[in-house]
SERO-4910 file (N, C-alpha, C, O; in steps of 0.05 Angstrom, whole numbers):
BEGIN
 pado doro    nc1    nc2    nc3   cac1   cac2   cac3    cc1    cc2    cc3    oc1    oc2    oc3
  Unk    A   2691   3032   2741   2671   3050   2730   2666   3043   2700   2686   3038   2686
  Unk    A   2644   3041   2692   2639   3033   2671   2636   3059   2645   2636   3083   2653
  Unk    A   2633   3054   2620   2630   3076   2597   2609   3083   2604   2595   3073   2622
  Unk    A   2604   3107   2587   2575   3123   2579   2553   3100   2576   2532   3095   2588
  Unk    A   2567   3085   2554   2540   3069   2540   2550   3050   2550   2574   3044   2547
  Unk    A   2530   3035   2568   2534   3003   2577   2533   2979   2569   2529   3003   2563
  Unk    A   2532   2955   2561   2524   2936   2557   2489   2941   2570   2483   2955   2589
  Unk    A   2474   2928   2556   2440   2932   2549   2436   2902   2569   2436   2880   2557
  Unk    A   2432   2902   2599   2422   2874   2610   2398   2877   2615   2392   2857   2628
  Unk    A   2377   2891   2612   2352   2884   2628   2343   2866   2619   2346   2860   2596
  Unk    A   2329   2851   2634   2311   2819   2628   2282   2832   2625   2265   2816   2619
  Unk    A   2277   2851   2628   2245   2859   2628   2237   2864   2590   2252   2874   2573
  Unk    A   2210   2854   2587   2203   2858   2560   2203   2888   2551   2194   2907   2565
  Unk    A   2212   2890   2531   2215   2922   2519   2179   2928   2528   2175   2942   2549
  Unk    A   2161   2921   2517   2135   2927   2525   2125   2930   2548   2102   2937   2554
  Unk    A   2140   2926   2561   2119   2926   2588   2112   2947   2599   2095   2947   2617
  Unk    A   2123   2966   2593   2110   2996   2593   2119   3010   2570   2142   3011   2560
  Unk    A   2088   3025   2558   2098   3040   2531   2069   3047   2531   2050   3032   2524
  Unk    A   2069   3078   2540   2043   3096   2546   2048   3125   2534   2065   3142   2539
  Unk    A   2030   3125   2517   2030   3153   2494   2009   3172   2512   1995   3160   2528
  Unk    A   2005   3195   2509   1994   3215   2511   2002   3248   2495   2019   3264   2502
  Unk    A   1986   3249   2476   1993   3264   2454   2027   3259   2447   2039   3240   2437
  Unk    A   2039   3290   2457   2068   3289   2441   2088   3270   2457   2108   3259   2447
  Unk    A   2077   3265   2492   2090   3254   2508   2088   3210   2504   2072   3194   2494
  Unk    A   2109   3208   2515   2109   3177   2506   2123   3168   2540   2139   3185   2548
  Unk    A   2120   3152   2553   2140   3139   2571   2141   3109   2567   2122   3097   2556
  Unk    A   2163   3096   2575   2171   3074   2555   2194   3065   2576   2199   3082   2594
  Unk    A   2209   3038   2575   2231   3031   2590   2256   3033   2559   2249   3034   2536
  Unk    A   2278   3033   2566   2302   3038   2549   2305   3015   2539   2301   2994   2551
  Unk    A   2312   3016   2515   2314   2994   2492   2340   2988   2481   2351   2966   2476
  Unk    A   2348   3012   2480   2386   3006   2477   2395   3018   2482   2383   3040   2486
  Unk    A   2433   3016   2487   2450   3035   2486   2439   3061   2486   2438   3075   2507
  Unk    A   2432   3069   2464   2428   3104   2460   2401   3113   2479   2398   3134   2490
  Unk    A   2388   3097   2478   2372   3100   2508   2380   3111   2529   2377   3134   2536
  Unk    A   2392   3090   2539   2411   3086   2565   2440   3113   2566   2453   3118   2586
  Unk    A   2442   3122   2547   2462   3143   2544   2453   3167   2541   2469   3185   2547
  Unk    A   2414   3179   2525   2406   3199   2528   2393   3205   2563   2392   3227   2575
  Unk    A   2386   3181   2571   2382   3185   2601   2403   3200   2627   2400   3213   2648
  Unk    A   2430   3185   2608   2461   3200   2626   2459   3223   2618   2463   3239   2636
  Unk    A   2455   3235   2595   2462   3260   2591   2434   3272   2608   2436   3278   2632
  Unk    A   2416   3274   2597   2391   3283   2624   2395   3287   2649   2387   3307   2661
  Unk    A   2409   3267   2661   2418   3262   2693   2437   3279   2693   2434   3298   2708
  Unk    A   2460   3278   2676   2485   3310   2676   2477   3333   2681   2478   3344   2703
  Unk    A   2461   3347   2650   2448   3374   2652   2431   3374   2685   2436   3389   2704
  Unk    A   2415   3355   2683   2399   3361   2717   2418   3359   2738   2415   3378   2753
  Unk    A   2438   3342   2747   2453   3341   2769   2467   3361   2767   2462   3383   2776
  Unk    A   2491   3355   2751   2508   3374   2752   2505   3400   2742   2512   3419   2757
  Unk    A   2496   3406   2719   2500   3433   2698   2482   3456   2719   2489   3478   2727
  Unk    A   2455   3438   2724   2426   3451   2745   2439   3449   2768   2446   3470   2778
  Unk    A   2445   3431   2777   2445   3431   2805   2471   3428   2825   2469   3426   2849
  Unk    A   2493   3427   2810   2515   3436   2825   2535   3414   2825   2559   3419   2824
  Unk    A   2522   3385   2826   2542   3364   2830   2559   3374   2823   2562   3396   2811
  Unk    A   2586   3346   2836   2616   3345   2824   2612   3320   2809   2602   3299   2819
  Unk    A   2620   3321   2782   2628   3295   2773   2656   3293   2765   2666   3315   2761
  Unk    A   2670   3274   2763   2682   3256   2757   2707   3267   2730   2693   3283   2718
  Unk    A   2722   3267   2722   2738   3278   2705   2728   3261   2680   2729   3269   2657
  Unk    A   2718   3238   2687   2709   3230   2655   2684   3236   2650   2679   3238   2626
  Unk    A   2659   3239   2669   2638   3249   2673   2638   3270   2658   2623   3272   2638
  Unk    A   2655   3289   2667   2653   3318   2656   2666   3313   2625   2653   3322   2606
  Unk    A   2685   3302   2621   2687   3296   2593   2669   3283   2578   2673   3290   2555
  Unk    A   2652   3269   2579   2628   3252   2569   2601   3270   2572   2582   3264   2558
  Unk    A   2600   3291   2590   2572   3300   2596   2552   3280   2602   2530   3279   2591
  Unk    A   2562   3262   2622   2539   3244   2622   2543   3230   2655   2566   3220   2659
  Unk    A   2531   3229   2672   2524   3216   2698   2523   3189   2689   2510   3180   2671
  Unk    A   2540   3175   2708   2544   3137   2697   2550   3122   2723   2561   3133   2743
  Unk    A   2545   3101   2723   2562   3084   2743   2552   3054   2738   2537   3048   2719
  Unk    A   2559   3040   2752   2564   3010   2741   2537   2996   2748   2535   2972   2742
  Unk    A   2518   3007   2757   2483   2999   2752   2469   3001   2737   2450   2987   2732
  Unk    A   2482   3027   2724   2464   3034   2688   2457   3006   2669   2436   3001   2657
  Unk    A   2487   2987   2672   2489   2971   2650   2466   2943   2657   2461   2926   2640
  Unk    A   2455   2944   2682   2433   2916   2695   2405   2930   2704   2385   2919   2712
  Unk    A   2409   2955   2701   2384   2952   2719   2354   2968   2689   2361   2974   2665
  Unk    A   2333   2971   2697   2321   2985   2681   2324   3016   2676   2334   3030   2693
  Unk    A   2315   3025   2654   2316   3055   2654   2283   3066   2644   2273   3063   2622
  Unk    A   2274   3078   2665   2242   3090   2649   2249   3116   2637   2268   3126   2648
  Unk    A   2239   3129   2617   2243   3144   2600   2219   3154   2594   2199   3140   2588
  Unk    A   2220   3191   2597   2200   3198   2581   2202   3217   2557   2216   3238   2561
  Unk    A   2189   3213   2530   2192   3221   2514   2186   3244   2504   2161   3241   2504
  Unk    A   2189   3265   2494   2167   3284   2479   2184   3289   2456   2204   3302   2454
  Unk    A   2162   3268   2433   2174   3262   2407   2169   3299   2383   2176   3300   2359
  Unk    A   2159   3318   2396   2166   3345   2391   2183   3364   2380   2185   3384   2366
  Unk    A   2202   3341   2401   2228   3351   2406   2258   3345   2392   2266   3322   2397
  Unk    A   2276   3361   2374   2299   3346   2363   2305   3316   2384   2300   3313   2408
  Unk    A   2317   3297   2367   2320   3274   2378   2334   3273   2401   2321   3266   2421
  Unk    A   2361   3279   2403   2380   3291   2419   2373   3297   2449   2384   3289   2469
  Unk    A   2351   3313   2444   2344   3327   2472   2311   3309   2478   2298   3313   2498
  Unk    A   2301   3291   2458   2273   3266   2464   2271   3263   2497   2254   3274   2510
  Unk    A   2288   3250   2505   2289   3240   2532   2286   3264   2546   2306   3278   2549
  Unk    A   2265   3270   2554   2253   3300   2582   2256   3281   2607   2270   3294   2623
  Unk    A   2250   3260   2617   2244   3256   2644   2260   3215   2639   2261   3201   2618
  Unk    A   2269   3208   2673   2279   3183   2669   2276   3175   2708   2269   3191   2726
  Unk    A   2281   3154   2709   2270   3135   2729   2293   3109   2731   2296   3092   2714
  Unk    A   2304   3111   2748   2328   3081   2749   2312   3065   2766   2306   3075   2788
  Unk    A   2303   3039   2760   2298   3029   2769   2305   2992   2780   2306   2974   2762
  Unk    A   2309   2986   2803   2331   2965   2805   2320   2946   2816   2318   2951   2840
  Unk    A   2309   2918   2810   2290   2897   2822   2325   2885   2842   2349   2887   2837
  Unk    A   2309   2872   2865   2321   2858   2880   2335   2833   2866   2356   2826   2878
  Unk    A   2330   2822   2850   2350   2798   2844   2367   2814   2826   2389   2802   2826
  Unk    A   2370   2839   2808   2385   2855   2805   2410   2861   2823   2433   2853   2822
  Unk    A   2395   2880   2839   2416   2878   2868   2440   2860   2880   2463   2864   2889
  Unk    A   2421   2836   2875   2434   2809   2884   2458   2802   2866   2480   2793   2871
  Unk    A   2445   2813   2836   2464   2797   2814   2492   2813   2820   2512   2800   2826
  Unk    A   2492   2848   2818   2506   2864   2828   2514   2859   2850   2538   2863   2849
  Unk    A   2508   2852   2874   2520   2853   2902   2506   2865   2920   2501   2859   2943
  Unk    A   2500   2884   2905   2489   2905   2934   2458   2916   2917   2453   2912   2893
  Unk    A   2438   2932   2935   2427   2958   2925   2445   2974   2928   2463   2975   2944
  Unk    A   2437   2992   2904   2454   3023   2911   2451   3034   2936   2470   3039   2950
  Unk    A   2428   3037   2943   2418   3053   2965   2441   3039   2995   2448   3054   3013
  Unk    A   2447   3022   2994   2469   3004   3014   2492   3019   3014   2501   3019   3038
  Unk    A   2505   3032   3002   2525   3052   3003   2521   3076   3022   2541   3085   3033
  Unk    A   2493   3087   3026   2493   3101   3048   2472   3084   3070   2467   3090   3093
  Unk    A   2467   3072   3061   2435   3062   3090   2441   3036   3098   2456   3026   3081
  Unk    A   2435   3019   3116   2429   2996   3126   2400   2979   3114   2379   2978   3126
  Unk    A   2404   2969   3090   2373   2968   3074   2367   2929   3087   2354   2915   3071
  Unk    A   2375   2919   3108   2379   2895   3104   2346   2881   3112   2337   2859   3105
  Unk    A   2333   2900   3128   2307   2896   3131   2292   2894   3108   2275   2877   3106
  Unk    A   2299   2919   3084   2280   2913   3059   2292   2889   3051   2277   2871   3043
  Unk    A   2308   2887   3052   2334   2857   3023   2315   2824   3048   2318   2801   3042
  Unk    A   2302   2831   3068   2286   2809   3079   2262   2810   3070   2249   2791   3080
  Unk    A   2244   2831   3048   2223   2839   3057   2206   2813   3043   2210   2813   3019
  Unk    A   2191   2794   3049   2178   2774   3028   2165   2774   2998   2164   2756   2982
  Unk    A   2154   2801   2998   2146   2805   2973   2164   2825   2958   2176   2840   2973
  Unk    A   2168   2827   2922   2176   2845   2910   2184   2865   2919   2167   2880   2929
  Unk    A   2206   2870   2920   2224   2891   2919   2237   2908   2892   2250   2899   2873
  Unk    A   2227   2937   2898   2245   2958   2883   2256   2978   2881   2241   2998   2881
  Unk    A   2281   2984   2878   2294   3008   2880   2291   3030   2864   2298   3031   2840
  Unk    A   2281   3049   2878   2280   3077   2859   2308   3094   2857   2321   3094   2879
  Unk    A   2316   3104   2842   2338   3124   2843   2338   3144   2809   2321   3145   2791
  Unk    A   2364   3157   2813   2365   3183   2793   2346   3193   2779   2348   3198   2755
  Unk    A   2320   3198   2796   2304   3213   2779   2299   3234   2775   2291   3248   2794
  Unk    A   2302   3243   2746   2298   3281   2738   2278   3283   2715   2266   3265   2703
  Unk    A   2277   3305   2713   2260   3320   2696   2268   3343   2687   2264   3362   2701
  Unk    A   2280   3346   2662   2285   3369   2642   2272   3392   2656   2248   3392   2659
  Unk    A   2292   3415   2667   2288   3434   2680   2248   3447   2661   2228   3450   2674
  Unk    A   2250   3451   2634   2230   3460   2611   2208   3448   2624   2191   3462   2634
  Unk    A   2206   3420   2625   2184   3398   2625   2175   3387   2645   2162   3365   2643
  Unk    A   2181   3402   2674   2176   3397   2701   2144   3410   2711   2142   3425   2730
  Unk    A   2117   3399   2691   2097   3393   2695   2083   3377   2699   2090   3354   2702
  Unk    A   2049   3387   2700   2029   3364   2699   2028   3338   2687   2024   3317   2698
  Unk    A   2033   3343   2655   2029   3326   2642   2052   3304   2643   2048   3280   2641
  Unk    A   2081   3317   2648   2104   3299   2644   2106   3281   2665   2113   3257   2662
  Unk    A   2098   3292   2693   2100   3278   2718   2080   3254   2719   2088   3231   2723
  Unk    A   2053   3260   2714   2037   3247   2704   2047   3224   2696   2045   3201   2705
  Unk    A   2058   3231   2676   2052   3201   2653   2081   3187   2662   2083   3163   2658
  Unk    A   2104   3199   2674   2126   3188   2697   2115   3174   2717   2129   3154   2722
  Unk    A   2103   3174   2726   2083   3165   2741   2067   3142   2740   2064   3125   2758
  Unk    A   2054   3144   2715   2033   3121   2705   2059   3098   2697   2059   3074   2703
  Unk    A   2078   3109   2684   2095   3090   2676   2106   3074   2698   2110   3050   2698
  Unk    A   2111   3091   2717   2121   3069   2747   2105   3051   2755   2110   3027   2759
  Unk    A   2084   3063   2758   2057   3041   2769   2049   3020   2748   2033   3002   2756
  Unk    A   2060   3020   2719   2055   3005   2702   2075   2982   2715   2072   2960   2727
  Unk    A   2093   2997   2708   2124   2976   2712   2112   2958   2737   2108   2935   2732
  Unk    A   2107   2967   2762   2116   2959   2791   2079   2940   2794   2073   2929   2815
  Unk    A   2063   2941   2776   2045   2929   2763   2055   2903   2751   2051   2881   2761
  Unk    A   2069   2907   2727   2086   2882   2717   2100   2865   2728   2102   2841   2725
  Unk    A   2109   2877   2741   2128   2860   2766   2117   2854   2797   2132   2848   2815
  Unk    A   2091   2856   2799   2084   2852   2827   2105   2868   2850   2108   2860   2873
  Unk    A   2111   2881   2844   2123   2903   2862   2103   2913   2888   2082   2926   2887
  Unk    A   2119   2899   2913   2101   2902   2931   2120   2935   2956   2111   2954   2969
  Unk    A   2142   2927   2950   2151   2955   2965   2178   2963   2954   2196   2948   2949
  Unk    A   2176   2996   2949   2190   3014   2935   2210   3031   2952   2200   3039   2973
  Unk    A   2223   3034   2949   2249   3054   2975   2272   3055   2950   2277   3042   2929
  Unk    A   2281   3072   2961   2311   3094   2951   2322   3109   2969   2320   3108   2993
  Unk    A   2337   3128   2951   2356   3150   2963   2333   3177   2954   2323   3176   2931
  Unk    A   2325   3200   2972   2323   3216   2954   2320   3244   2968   2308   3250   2989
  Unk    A   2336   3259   2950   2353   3294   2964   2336   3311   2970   2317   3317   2956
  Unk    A   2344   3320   2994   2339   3354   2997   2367   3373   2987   2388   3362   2993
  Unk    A   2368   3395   2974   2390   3413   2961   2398   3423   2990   2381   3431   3006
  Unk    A   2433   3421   2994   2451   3432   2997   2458   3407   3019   2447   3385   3018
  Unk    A   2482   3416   3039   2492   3396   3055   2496   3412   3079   2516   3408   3093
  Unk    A   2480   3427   3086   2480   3445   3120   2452   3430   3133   2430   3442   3133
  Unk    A   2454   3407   3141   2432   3391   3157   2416   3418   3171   2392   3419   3172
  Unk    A   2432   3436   3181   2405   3459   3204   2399   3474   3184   2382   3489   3194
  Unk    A   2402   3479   3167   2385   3503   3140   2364   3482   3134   2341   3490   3131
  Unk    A   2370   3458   3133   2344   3437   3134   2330   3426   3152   2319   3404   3148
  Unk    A   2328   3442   3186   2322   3425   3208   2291   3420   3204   2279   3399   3210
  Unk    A   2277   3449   3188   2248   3439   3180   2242   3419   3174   2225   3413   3191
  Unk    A   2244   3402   3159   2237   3383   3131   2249   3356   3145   2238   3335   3140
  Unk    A   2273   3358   3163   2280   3339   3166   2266   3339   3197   2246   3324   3197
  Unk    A   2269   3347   3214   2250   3338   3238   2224   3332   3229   2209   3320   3244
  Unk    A   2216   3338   3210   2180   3333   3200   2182   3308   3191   2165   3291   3195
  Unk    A   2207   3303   3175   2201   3270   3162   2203   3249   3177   2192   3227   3172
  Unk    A   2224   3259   3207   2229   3237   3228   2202   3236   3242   2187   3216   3240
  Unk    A   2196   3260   3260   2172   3267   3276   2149   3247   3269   2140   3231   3285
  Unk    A   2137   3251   3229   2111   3256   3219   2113   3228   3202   2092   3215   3199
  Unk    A   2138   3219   3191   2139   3198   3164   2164   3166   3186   2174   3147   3175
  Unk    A   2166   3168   3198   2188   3153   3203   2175   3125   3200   2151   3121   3204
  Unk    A   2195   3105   3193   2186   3074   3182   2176   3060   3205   2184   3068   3227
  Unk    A   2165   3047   3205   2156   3021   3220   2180   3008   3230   2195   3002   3211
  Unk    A   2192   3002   3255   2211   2989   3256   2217   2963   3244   2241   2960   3246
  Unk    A   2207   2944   3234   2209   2925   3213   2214   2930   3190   2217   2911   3175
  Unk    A   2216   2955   3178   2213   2960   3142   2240   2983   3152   2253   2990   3132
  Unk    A   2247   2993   3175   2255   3022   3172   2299   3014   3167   2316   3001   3179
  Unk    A   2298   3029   3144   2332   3032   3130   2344   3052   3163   2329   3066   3178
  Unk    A   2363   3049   3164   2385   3063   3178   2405   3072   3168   2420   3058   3155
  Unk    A   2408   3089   3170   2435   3111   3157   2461   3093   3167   2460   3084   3190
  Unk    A   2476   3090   3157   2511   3074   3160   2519   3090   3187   2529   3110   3177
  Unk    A   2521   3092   3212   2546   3100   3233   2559   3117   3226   2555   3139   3237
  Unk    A   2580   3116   3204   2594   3139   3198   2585   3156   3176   2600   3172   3165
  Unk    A   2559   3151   3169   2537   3177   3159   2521   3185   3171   2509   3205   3165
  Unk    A   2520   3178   3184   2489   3177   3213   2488   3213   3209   2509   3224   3217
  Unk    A   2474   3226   3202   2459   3257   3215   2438   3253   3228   2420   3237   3223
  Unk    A   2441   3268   3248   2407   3257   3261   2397   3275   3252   2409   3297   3249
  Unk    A   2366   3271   3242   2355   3286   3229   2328   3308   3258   2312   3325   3256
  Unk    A   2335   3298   3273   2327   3312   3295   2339   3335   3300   2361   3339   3311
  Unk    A   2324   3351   3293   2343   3382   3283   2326   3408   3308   2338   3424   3322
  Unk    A   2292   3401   3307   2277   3417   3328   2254   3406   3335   2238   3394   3321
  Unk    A   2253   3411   3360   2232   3389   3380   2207   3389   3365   2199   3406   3350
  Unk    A   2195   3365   3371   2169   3363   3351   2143   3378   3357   2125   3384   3342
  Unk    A   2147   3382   3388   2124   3409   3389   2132   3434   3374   2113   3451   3375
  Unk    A   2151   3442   3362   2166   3467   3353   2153   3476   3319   2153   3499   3311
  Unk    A   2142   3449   3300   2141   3438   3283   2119   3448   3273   2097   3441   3282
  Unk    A   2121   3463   3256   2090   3475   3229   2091   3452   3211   2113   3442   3205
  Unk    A   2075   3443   3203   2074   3416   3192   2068   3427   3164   2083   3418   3147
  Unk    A   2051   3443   3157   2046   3457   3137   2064   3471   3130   2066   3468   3105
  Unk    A   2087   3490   3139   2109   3497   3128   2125   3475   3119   2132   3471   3095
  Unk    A   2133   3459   3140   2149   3437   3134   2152   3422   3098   2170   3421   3081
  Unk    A   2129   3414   3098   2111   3409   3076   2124   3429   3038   2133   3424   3016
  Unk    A   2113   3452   3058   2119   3471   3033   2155   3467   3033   2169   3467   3013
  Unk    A   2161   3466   3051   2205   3460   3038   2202   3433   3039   2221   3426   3052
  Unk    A   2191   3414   3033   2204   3389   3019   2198   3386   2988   2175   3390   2980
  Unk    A   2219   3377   2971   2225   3376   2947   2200   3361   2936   2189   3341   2946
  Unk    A   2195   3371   2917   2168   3349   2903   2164   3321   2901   2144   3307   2904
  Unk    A   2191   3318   2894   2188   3293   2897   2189   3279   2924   2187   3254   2921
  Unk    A   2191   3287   2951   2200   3275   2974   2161   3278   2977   2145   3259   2979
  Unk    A   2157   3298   2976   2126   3311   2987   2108   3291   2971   2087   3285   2982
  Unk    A   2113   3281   2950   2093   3259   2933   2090   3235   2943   2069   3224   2947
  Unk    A   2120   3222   2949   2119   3200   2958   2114   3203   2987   2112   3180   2995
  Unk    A   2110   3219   3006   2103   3224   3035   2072   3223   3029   2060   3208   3046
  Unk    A   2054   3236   3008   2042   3235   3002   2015   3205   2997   1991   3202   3000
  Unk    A   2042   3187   2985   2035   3167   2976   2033   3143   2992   2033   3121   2982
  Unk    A   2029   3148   3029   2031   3129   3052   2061   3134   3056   2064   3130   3080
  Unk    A   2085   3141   3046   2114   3132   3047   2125   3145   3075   2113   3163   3086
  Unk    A   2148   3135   3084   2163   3138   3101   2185   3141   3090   2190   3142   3066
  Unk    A   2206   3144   3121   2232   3146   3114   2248   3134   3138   2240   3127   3160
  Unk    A   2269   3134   3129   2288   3113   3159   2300   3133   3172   2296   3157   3167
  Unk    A   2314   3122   3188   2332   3137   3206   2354   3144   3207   2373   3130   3213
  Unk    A   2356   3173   3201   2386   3183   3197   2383   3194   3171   2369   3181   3155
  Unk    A   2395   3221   3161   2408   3232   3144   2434   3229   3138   2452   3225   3154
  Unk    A   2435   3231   3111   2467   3223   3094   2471   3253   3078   2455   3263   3063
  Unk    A   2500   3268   3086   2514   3281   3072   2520   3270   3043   2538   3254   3042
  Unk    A   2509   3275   3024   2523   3274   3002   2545   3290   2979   2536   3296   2956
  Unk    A   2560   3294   2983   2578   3320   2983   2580   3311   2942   2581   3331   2928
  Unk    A   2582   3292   2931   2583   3283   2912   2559   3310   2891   2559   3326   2873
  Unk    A   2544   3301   2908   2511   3312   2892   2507   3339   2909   2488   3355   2905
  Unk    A   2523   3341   2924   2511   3372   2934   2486   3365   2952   2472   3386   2952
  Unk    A   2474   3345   2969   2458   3343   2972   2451   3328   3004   2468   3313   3015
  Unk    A   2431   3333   3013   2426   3315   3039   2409   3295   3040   2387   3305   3044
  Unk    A   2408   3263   3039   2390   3242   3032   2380   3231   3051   2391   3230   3073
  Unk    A   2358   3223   3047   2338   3208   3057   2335   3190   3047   2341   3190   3023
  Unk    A   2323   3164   3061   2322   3140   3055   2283   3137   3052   2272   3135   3074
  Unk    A   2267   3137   3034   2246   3137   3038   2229   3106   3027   2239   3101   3005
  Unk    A   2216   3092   3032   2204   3065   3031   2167   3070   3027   2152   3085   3040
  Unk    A   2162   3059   3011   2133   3064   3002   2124   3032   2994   2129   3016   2976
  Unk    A   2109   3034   3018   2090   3002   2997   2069   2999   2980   2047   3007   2988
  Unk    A   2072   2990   2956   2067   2988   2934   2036   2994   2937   2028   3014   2927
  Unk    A   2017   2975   2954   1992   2977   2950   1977   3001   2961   1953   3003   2958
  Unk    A   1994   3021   2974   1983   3039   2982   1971   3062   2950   1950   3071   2942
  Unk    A   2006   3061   2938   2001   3071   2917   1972   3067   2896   1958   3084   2886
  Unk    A   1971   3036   2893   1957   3022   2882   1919   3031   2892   1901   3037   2876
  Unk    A   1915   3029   2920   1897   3032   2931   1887   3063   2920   1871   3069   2903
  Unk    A   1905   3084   2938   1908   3108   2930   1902   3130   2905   1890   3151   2905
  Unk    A   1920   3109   2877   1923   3131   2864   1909   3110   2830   1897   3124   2814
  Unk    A   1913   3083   2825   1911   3071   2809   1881   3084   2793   1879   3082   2769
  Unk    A   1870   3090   2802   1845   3107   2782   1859   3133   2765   1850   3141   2744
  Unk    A   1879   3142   2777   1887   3167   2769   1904   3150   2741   1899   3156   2717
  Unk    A   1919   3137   2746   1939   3128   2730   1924   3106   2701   1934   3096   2681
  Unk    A   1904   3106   2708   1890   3089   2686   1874   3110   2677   1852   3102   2669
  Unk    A   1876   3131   2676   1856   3154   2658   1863   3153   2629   1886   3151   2620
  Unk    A   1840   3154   2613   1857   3161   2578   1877   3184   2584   1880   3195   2606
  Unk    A   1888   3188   2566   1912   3205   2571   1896   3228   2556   1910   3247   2564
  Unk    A   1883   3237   2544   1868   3253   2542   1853   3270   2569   1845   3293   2565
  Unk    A   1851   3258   2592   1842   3267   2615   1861   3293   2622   1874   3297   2601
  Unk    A   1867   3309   2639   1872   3328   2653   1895   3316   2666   1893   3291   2667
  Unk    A   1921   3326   2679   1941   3319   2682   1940   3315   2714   1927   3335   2721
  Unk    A   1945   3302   2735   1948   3305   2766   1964   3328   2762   1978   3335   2743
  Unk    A   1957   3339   2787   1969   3365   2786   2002   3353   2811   2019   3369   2818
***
């Protein structure tokens, strides 16, 4: 396990995303103290908000860490408003495939079978730990979180996107909604689609798909699952207990140009425009 503050590897140019809109700024992490106001963000949101267990040095440090912080990128959003301390409102881990490689694994490989994406021919990237300052979980912040990804995955020819990402609590049938809708309504292409590990396997087949309000369903998945479902995305097969995070995961995969097709008018607005809602 590595410190709070990591060693600084990203190979990506500090510039390659750095988008102002009034007080808000999103930007990739530049150093250390970057990379260390992002852990503390990820703490207060995982654990303090949302229940995780961390780690005995975790909890001594107040800060969410692990040994990817120090290689991979960190998106950051700013609202320069704000005492310095608390600057960083919103963050984005983001992990290119020769990353992965350099490390060993994707993260996401710890619970899923990702070996179909780690074939996929074009750009690959991993999404993970992303929050948003309980205060700053609006239009404008998501927004420009947003523009900043599509900047990034722009810079890098990023052709397909997949992660880990939660529904709250770990009782799979309090979630049979949300999760029979993502299998039923979102499930991957068998060529692109992640598989849950054997000894994580939940089937997420919780109630028959004639049984299924699709519109309720909808309304219980977490914003962020509902955006990227949104955004053409899928998900693989099988649910993961995460007892760490309090949480039940999904494996979700989004190709790049859908986004691109989709939403790239939205994301090139002056920032003066009106926020996606």
């Amino acid at each position: 396990m590595i410190e709070a503050a990591p060693s600084f590897l990203s190979d990506t140019a500090p510039g390659a995303v750095d988008l102002r809109s009034g007080r808000l700024q999103v930007r990739l992490a530049r150093t250390v103290a970057d990379i260390d106001a992002a852990q503390a963000l990820r703490y207060r949101v995982f654990y303090e908000e949302m229940g995780a267990n961390p780690s005995p040095e975790m909890a001594r440090l107040h800060r969410d860490f692990d040994d990817y912080d120090g290689v991979c990128d960190h998106l950051l959003v700013l609202d320069h408003k704000l005492p310095e301390e608390q600057r960083v409102i919103g963050t984005y881990r983001l992990i290119r495939r020769h990353v992965a490689e350099r490390y060993g694994r994707f993260y996401s490989a710890s619970e899923y079978d990702v070996s179909l994406i780690e074939e996929f021919p074009g750009q690959v990237l991993e999404l993970g730990r992303s929050c948003v300052a309980a205060a700053s979980r609006n239009g404008p912040t998501m927004q420009l979180l947003w523009r900043g990804l599509a900047t990034y995955v722009r810079h890098h020819d990023i052709a397909l996107m997949f992660g880990c990402a939660s529904l709250p609590g770990i009782d799979p049938d309090a979630l049979a909604l949300p999760l029979s809708y993502l299998y039923y309504h979102h499930l991957a292409p068998p060529g692109l689609r992640p598989m849950a590990r054997p000894e994580l396997y939940v089937d997420m087949r919780r109630i028959e798909a004639h049984a299924i309000d699709p519109a309720r369903a909808l309304a219980e998945l977490p914003p962020l699952i509902k955006g990227y479902m949104r955004l053409g995305g899928f998900v693989g097969d099988g649910a993961v207990i995460d007892r760490q995070f309090n949480t039940i995961d999904v494996c979700v995969v989004v190709k790049s140009d859908l986004v691109t097709d989709r939403y790239a008018r939205h994301y090139d607005r002056p920032a003066r425009e009106p926020a996606l809602a």
